[in-house]
KEBAVEX-665704 format. One record per residue (C-alpha): residue in one letter; x negated, y negated, z; chain. Coordinates in steps of 0.25 Angstrom, whole numbers. Last residue first. Layout:
REM KEBAVEX-665704
REC  residu     c1     c2     c3  chaine
REC       A      X      Y      Z       A
...
REM end
This chain:
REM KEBAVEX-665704
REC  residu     c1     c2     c3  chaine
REC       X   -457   -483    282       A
REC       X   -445   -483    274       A
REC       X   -456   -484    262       A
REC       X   -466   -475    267       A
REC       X   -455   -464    268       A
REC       X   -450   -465    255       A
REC       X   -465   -466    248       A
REC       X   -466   -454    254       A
REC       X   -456   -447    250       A
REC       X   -444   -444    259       A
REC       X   -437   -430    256       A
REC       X   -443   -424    267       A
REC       X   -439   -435    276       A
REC       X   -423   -434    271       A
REC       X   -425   -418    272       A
REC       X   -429   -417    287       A
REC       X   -419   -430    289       A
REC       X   -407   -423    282       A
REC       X   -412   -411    291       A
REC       X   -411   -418    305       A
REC       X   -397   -425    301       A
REC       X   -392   -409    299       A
REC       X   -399   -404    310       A
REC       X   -390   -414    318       A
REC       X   -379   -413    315       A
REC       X   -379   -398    314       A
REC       X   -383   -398    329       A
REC       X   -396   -394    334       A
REC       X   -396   -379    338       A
REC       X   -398   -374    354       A
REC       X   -407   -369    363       A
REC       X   -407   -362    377       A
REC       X   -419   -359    384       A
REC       X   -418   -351    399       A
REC       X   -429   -351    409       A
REC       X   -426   -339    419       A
REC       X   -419   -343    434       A
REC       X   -410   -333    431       A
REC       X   -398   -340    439       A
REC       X   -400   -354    436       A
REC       X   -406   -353    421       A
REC       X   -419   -360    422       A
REC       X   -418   -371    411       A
REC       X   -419   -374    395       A
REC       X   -411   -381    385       A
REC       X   -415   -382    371       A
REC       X   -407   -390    358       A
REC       X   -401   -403    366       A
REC       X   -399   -411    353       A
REC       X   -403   -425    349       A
REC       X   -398   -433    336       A
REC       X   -390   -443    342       A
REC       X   -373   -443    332       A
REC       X   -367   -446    321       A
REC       X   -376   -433    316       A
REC       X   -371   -432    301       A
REC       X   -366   -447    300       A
REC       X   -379   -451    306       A
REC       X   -389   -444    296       A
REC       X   -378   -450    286       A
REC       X   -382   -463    290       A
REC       X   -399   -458    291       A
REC       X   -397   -455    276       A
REC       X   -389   -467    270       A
REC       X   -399   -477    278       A
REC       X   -411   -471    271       A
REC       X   -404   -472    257       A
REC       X   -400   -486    261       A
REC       X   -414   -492    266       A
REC       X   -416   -493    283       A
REC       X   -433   -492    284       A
REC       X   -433   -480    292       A
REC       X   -431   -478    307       A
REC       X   -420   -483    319       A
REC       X   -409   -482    307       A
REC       X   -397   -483    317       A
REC       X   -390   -474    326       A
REC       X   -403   -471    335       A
REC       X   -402   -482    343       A
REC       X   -399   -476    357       A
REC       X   -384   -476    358       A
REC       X   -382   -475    344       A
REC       X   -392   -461    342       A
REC       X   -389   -458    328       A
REC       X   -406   -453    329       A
REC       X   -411   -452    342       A
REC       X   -420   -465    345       A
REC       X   -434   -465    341       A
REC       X   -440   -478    348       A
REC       X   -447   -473    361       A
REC       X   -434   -478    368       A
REC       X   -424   -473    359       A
REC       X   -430   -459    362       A
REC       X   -431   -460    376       A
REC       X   -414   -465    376       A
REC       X   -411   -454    368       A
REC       X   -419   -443    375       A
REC       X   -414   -447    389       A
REC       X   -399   -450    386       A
REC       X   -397   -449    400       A
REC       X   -408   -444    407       A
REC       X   -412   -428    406       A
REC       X   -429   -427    411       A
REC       X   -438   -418    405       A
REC       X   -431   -418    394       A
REC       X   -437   -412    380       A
REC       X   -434   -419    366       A
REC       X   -437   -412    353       A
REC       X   -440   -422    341       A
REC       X   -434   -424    327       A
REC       X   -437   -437    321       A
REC       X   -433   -449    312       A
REC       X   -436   -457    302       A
REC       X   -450   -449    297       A
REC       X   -444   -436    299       A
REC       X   -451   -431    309       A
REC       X   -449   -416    315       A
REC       X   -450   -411    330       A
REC       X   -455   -421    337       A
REC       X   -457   -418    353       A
REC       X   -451   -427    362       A
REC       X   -453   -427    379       A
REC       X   -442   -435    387       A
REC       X   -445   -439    400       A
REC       X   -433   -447    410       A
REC       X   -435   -453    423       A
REC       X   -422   -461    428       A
REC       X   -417   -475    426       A
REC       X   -424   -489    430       A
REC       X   -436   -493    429       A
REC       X   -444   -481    425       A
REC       X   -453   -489    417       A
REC       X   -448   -484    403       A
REC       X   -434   -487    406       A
REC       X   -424   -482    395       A
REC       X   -410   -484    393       A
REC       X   -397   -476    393       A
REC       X   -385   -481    386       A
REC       X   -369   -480    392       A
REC       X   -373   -491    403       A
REC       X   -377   -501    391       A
REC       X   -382   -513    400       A
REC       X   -393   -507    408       A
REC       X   -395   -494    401       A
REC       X   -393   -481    408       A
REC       X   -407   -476    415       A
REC       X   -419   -470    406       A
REC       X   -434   -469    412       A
REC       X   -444   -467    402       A
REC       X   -453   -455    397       A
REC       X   -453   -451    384       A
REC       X   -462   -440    381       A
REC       X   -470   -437    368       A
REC       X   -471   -428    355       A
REC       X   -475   -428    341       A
REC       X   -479   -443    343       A
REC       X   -475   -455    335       A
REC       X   -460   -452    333       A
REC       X   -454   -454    319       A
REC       X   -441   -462    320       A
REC       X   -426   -459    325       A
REC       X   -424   -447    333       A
REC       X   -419   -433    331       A
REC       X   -417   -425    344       A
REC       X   -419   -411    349       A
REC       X   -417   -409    362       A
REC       X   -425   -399    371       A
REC       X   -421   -398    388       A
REC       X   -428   -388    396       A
REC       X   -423   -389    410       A
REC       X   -435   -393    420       A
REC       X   -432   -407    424       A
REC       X   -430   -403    438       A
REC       X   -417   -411    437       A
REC       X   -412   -403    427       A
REC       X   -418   -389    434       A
REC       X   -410   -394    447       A
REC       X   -397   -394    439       A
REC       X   -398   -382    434       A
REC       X   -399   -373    448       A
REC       X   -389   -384    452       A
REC       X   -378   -381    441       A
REC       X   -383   -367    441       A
REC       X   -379   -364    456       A
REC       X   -365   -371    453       A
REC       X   -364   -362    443       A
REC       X   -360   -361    427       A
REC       X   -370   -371    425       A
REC       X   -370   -379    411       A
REC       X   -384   -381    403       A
REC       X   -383   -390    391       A
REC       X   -388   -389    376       A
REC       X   -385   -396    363       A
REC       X   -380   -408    356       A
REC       X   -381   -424    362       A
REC       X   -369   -431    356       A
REC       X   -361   -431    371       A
REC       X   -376   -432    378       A
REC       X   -381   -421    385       A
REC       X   -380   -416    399       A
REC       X   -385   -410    409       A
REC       X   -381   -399    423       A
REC       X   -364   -397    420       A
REC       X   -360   -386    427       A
REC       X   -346   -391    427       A
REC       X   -348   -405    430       A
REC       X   -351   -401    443       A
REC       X   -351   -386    445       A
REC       X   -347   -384    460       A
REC       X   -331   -383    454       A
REC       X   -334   -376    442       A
REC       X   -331   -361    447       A
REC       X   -333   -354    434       A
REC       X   -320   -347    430       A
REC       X   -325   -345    416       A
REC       X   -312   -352    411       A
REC       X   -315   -363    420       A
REC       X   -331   -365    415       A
REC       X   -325   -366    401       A
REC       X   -315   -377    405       A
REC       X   -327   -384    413       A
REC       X   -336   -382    402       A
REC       X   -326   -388    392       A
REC       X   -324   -400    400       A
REC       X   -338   -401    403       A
REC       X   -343   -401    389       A
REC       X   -334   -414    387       A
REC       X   -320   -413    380       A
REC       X   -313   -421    389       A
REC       X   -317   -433    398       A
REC       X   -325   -443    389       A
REC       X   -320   -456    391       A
REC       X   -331   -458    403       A
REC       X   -336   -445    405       A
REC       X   -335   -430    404       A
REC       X   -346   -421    403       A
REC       X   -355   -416    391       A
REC       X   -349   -424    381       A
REC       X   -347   -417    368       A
REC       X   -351   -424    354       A
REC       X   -362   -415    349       A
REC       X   -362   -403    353       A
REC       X   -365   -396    369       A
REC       X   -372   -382    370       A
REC       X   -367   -376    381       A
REC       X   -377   -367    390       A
REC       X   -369   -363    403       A
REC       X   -374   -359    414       A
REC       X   -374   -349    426       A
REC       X   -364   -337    422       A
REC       X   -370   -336    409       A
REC       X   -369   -346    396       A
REC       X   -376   -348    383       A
REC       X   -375   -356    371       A
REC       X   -360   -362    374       A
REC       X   -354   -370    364       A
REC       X   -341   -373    371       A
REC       X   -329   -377    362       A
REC       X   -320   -383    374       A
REC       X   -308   -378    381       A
REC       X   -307   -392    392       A
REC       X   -307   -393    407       A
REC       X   -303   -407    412       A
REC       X   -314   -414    419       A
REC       X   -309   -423    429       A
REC       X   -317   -438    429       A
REC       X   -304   -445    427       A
REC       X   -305   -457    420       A
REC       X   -312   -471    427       A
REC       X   -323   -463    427       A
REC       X   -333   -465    438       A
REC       X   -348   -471    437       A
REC       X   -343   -485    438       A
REC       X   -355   -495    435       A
REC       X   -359   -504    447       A
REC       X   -367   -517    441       A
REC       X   -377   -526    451       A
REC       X   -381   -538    447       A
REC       X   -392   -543    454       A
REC       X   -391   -558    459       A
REC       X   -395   -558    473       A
REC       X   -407   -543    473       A
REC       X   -403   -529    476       A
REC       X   -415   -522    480       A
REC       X   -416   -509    473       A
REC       X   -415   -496    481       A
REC       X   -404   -490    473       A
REC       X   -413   -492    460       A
REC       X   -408   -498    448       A
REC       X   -402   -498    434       A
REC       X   -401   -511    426       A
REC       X   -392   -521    423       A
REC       X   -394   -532    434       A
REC       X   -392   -522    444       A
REC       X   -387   -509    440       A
REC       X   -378   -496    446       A
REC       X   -374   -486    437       A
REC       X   -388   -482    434       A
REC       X   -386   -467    440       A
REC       X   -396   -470    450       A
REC       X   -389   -482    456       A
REC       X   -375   -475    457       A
REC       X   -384   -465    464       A
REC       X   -388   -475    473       A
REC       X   -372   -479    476       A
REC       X   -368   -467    478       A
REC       X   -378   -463    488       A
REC       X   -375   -477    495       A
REC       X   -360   -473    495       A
REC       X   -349   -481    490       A
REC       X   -336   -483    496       A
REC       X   -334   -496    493       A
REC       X   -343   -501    482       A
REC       X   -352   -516    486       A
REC       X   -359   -511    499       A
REC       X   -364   -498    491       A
REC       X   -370   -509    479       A
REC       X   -378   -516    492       A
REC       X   -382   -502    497       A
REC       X   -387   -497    483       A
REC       X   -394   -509    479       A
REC       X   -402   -511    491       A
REC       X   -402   -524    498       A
REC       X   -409   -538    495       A
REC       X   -400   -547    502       A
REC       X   -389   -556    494       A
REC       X   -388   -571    495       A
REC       X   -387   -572    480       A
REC       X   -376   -561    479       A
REC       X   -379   -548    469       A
REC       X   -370   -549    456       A
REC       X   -362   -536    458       A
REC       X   -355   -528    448       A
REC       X   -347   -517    450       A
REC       X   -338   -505    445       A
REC       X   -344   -508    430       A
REC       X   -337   -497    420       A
REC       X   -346   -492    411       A
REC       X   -341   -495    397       A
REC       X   -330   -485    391       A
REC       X   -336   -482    375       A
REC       X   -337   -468    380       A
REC       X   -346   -458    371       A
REC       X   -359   -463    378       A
REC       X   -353   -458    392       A
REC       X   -367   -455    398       A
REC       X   -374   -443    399       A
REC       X   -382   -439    408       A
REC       X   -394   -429    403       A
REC       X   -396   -422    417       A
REC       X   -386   -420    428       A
REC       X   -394   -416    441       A
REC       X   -392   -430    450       A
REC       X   -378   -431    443       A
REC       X   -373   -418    447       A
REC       X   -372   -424    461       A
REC       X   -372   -415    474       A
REC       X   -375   -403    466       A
REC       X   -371   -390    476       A
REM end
């Protein structure tokens, strides 16, 4: 039995498509003639009924800060700090309502699932969002298979990927393949390949990002990275180049960890954000001298893919009951390999007296 999916799920995603702000439960500004105590027993003294366990995964999670940042649980509260509590439940029902959904399942046996998500869909039900997610429909699919979801915690759900994320996610059919999964996440060995198209011509043929990534301290619906490994969790990211296109880049990506937002948020930080990606910057022109017939091309390049450029193409893992390695891939989406070929023939068609002078 999983005690708390939230300590396996990988690929968090937050509720980007809801324009309701977190909702502050508390704020404290710590008193003068206050003793130095641990932050976790002094915020436990403040909220009836909560546990210290509670309280220090509240702390992990980054829903608790003091003076705008994430913490540790054994941090010495100091007179002054502010302390901010963020409410983690849904002032809506949380019940999910099974729903007759269009499925796209790429393969499927009496253990898992393999489903491959479009463009748009939200994996599970959130803050506004609370029909028409991949887990409604799983869970109405599920039903009408007569397979007992009652120990399968978010209806077998083991990742995610964001709503305009496209591609491939694992679903357990079993409670023994939920955890069987699960510990392969957080193991780090499931093979994860995306495939992504990012603004500017990187340096190296390939590399790793390594950088810490917690929620940001004043946008709680952004991700932000912390090279130091000051705050938030471990997270690696390995990038291969694909093909260059002078402006922009198409690179393979490979998790070895899954943090939310992970590959957009390492990307914006070495300077090539995901193309169209307006959380992260990648909704402008980032590359290229900005000239109207240049402009033209790269708006219409966002008209046909109004969305980030990145796709979960392969997924990988030891199945849970044949314990054999098993690869499943997937197609890009016609968005975007249609934006990838107006850029392949846009930069073939580029002389080089073009190219020197949008340098």
């Amino acid at each position: 039995m999983i005690d708390d999916i939230d300590d396996i799920i990988d690929d968090d995603e937050l509720d980007e498509q809801s324009d309701t702000p977190p909702v502050i439960r508390l704020k404290i500004t710590v008193d003068k003639g206050q003793e130095s105590t641990r932050i976790d027993k002094f915020v436990m003294s403040k909220i009836e009924h909560a546990t210290r366990n509670k309280i220090q995964q509240a702390i992990e999670q980054e829903v608790i800060l003091v003076n705008g940042l994430p913490t540790k649980a054994n941090y010495k509260i100091r007179p002054l700090d502010e302390i901010t509590v963020f409410e983690t439940r849904s002032q809506e029902s949380t019940e999910v309502i099974p729903e007759e959904l269009e499925l796209d399942i790429v393969y499927e046996d009496d253990d898992v699932m393999i489903i491959h998500k479009p463009v748009g869909m939200v994996v599970h039900p959130g803050n506004g969002n609370y029909t028409g997610t991949l887990v409604n429909g799983l869970l109405h699919y599920l039903n009408k298979q007569n397979v007992d979801t009652t120990n399968l915690q978010r209806v077998g759900l083991v990742h995610r990927i964001d709503k305009n994320t496209s591609g491939l996610l694992v679903i357990a059919k079993t409670e023994l393949a939920m955890t069987y999964l699960a510990k392969q996440f957080k193991a780090h060995t499931v093979h994860r390949r995306y495939i992504a198209l990012v603004w500017g011509d990187l340096e190296n043929d390939e590399g790793t990002i390594e950088a810490h990534i917690g929620r940001h301290p004043k946008h709680r619906k952004k991700m932000e990275t912390f090279p130091d490994g000051e705050y938030g969790k471990e997270a690696v990211t390995h990038y291969k180049v694909i093909e260059r296109f002078n402006y922009v880049t198409l690179v393979e990506l490979r998790l070895e960890t899954g943090r939310t937002h992970q590959i957009r948020v390492h990307m914006k930080m070495i300077g090539h954000p995901l193309f169209n990606d307006g959380t992260y910057g990648g909704d402008k022109i980032v590359k290229g001298t900005v000239f109207t017939k240049y402009k033209q091309f790269v708006e219409n390049c966002f008209k046909i893919m109004p969305r980030h450029a990145l796709h979960a193409k392969e997924l990988g893992f030891e199945h849970p009951a044949t314990k054999k390695q098993v690869l499943f891939n997937s197609e890009l989406p016609d968005d975007m390999v249609q934006v990838i070929e107006k850029w392949r023939t846009y930069t073939k068609g580029m002389s080089k007296q073009t190219k020197e002078k949008m340098g």
